[in-house]
C-alpha positions, 0 to 999 in steps of 0.5 A: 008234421010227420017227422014231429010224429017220427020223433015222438014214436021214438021217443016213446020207444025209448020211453018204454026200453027204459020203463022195461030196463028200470024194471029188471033192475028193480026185480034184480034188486030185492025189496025185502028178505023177508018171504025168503025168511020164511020160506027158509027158516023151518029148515034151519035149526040151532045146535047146543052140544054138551061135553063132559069136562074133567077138572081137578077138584080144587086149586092146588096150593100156592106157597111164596118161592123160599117160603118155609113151608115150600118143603112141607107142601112138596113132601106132602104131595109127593106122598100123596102120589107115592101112596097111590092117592090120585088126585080128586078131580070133578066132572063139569059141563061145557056147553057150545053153540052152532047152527045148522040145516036139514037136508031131507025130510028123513031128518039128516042134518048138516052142519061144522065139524068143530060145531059138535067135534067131541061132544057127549050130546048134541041137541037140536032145536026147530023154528017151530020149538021142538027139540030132539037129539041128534047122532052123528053120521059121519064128519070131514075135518078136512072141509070142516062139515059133518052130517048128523041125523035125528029121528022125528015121527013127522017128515022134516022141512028141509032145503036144497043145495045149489050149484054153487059154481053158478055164483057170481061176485055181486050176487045177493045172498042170505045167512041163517043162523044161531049168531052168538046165542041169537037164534034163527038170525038173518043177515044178507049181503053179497057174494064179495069172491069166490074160490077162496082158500083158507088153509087145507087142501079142499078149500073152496069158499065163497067170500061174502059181507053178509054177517057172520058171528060166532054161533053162525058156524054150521049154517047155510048161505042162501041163494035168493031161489032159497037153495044152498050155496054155501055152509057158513064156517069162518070169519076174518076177524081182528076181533070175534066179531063180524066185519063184513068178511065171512066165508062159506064152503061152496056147496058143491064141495059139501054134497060131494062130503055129505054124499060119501058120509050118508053112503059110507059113514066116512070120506073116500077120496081119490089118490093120485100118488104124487108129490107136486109143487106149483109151476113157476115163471122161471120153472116154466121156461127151465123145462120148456113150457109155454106157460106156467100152468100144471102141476110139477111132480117133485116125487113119486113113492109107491102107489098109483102113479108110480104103477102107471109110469108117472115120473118126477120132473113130469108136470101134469096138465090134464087130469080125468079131461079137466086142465090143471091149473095149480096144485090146488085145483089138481088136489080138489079134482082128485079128492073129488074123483071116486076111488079105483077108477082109471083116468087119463092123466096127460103129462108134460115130459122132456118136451113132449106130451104123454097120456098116461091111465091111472088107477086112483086108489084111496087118499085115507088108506095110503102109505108112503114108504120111501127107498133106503141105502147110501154111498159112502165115497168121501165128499169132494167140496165144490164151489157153483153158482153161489152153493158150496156142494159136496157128494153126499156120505152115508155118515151126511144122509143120516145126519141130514135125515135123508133116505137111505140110499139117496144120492146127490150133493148135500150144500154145505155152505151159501153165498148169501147175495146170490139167486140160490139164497134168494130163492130159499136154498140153505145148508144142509139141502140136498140136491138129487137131480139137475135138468131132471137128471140125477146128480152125485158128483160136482162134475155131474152138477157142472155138465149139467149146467154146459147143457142148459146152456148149449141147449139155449136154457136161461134157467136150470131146473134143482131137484131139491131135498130138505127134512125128506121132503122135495121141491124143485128151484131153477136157478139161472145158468146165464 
């Protein structure tokens, strides 16, 4: 008797684990938007921007090629020119559409920049009907958001931002919007990835399946506590047309953007001064490093790292206490970084690590200039692993487009089954530095080369120059 009630109190136990798990399940997973909707809504608003179009006052005439009267209409417009007749052009208006979202109740208002770029008027419309003109604040071609402001005698629903990090693959999420015309339109789906990049230097997008449209530009991605993960902006389309793959910029990029816009009028981003690549397999092992992480300085013109001593070959691991992983993160943490501030930046060099203290200066205000001068010995051709090189003239820098005062081997020729070819090197490159020391003869090519080789290197690492613009390769010296 007592072990059939044993074993029915285990099976009630069960019984209710399953009941309780079943029921986070369901919380987890909503039955309806619609309270979410409506919560959110009164803060969404539709954009119409109008633009003044200048178009020419009729269509000019079209007359058959070695038709008669060719020369008559070439004269006549030809005199019209000369008599100082310019030709009559007419004014149209061209009207887009967008979405977007109020911030605070004093009326600032997010939304893209390519929502309201070049408009003459921007006009916003509330849930509730009411419409009121809008100015701009400021705008970020770089992120692609822009914060505009409108003057209302009452205080403005608004909604907050997320911490878009906390975000997870798999997460429900909501889109409001002005879809193709269709205003106040909801769509929701998933976060489907995160840390997307499109294609500029800021990017970081949070993938998602909810619909997407044009029209849906501008408009927030909510969460399901109705806060703001995102400002929804693409659409990967054969198409226009939404199919399940729209992108969103994270929010936690935008209020940094909106935070210097409302402050400033413009964006301030930090700048480190560098010019880097990512590190590769190869790279890694060329230089000695455990892995193939960091950010590899390929140059260092005049600015804040060339002050604190960072030098071309260093690959920086660490930026502000924060591990760098490629150059993208090393960009999008130092943009994000406020200007004239002094960080520790720790860099890898010949075998070592080294803390270095920059002060970051200011991305939009900076000038690079670069060294100028030439050698002018005659070239002495040379032909090494796969690349037929030789010193670089004064007469080759300028034909090349490179600095005055450059020196290195410019590669006249390649061996096109070889590993230089297949990992992109080309005539006309020029090659200034090889394991990280400068070169401007064969011999000093080849002496590089012994080197890595005594020193048990499989690969030597290429400081590579092509239209001014630097990158390193490791070709292998076994």
């Amino acid at each position: 008797m007592r072990a059939i009630q044993a074993v029915a109190a285990l099976l009630l136990g069960l019984a209710l684990v399953l009941a309780q798990t079943l029921a986070t399940n369901a919380r987890e997973i909503p039955g309806s938007f619609a309270d979410l909707a409506e919560s959110v809504s009164p803060a969404v608003v539709n954009i119409t921007t109008s633009t003044n179009v200048a178009t020419p006052g009729g269509p000019a005439p079209i007359v058959p090629e070695g038709s008669p009267l060719e020369d008559f209409f070439r004269d006549f417009m030809e005199r019209q020119q000369q008599d100082g007749r310019p030709e009559q052009r007419r004014q149209r208006r061209s009207n887009a559409l967008g979405s977007g979202f109020v911030i605070s109740e004093d009326g600032y208002i997010v939304t893209n920049n390519h929502v309201i770029e070049q408009a003459d008027e921007i006009l916003i419309e509330f849930f509730s009907g009411e419409e009121l003109e809008a100015t701009v604040v400021g705008t970020d071609p770089n992120t692609d958001i822009a914060l505009l402001k409108v003057d209302s005698d009452e205080p403005l629903p608004f909604v907050p931002f997320a911490d878009s990090d906390t975000a997870r693959v798999g997460d429900w999420v909501m889109a409001v919007g002005n879809p193709l015309g269709q205003g106040f339109s909801v769509s929701a789906g998933i976060v489907s990835a995160r840390n997307r990049a499109l294609s500029g230097s800021y990017d970081d997008y949070i993938q998602t399946d909810a619909a997407i449209n044009r029209g849906n530009s501008g408009g927030p991605l909510f969460n399901m506590d109705g806060e703001v993960i995102g400002v929804n902006t693409a659409i990967l389309s054969p198409n226009g047309g939404s199919i399940g793959i729209g992108f969103s910029m994270a929010a936690n990029v935008v209020t940094n953007v909106v935070d210097q816009l409302q402050e400033f009028g413009e964006t301030r981003r930090g700048w480190l001064g560098v010019r880097i690549q990512d590190v590769t397999e190869d790279v890694a092992e060329a230089l000695g490093l455990a892995s193939a992480e960091g950010a590899l300085v390929t140059d260092v013109p005049p600015g804040p790292s060339a002050e604190a001593g960072i030098e071309a070959g260093d690959v920086i691991v660490t930026f502000d206490g924060s591990e760098v992983e490629d150059t993208r993160e090393l960009v999008r943490i130092v943009g994000n970084t406020e200007v004239g501030k002094a960080v520790r930046v720790v860099v890898f060099r010949e075998g070592t690590t080294q803390t270095l203290l920059v002060t970051l200066g200011r991305r939009e205000e900076a000038e690079r200039t670069f060294p100028a001068s030439a050698p002018a010995d005659e070239p002495i051709e040379e032909e090494i692993m796969g690349l037929t090189v030789s010193e670089l003239t004064a007469e080759m820098a300028e034909q090349l487009g490179v600095a005055d005062g450059t020196a290195g081997l410019v590669v006249t020729d390649i061996d096109e089954t070889s590993e230089a070819f297949e990992k992109g090197l080309r005539a006309g490159d020029v090659i200034t530095e090889a394991g990280q020391n400068k070169i401007s003869s064969p011999a000093d090519f080849e002496a590089q080369i012994e080197a890595a080789k005594e020193a048990g290197r499989k690969s030597l690492l290429l400081l590579v120059r092509r239209d001014g613009e630097p990158r390193f390769v490791a070709l292998s010296v076994g």
